[in-house]
N, C-alpha and C positions, 0 to 999 in steps of 0.2 A: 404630608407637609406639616411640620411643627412652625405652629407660631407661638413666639416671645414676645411679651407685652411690656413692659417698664417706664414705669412715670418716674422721672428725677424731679424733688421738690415739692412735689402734691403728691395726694390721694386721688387715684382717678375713680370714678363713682360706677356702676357696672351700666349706666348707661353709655358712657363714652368707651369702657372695653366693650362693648356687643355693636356700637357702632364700627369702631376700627375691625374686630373679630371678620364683621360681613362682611365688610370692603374688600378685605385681604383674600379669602376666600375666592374673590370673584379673578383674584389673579391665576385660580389654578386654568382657568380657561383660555388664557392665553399663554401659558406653556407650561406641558405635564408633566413637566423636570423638575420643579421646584422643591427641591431639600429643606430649607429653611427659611422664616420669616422672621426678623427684629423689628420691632418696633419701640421707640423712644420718643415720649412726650414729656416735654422739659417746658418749665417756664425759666426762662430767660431773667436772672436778676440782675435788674440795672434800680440803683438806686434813684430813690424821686423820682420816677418817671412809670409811666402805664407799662406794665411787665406783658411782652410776646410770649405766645406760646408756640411754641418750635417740636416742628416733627419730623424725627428721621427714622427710614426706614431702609433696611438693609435685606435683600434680598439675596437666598443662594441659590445656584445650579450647580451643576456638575461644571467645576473647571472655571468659573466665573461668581465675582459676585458686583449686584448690584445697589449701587448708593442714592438718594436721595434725603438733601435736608429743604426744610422749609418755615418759615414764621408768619403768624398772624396775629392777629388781634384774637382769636380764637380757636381751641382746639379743633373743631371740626372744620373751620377754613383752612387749617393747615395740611391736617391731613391728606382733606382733597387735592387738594393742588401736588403735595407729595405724591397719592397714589394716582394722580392723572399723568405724573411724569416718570414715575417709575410703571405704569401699564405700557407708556410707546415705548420705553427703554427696553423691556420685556419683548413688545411685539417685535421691536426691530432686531434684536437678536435674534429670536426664533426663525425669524425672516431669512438670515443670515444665514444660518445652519437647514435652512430647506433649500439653499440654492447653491 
């Protein structure tokens, strides 16, 4: 599995890539197809206003890929919630192709 990592607008600090790195990892167990990982962490520029930080994560298999964007007030609330939606989107397809 190769994962891509890319921050648009910031510097991300190797604490925040070794968090995202484990997270993604934890997807090869739920399905052993997995070709490749993107991951995009963007801060959001909206002028005047408290800037979201927004995480999409792009997900390959064989013959499909899968998308997930999300925004928080934080990079690691984003994430989560991206990689809690992109794991059932992952499960349920695997689901799919077992039955």
């Amino acid at each position: 599995m190769n994962v891509n990592i890319q921050t648009v607008h910031f510097v991300a600090d190797s604490k925040l890539t070794d968090y995202v790195t484990k997270k993604i990892e934890k997807l090869q167990t739920f399905h052993d197809k997995i070709v490749r990982v993107e991951v995009f962490l963007k801060l959001d520029n909206v002028v005047h206003t408290i800037k979201d930080k927004i995480a999409e994560i792009n997900v390959h298999v064989p013959k499909h890929v899968f998308f997930v964007k999300t925004s928080s007030k934080s990079f690691e609330e984003s994430f989560d919630n991206a990689i809690e939606s992109m794991t059932n989107k992952v499960k349920k397809h695997k689901a799919r192709l077992a039955s």
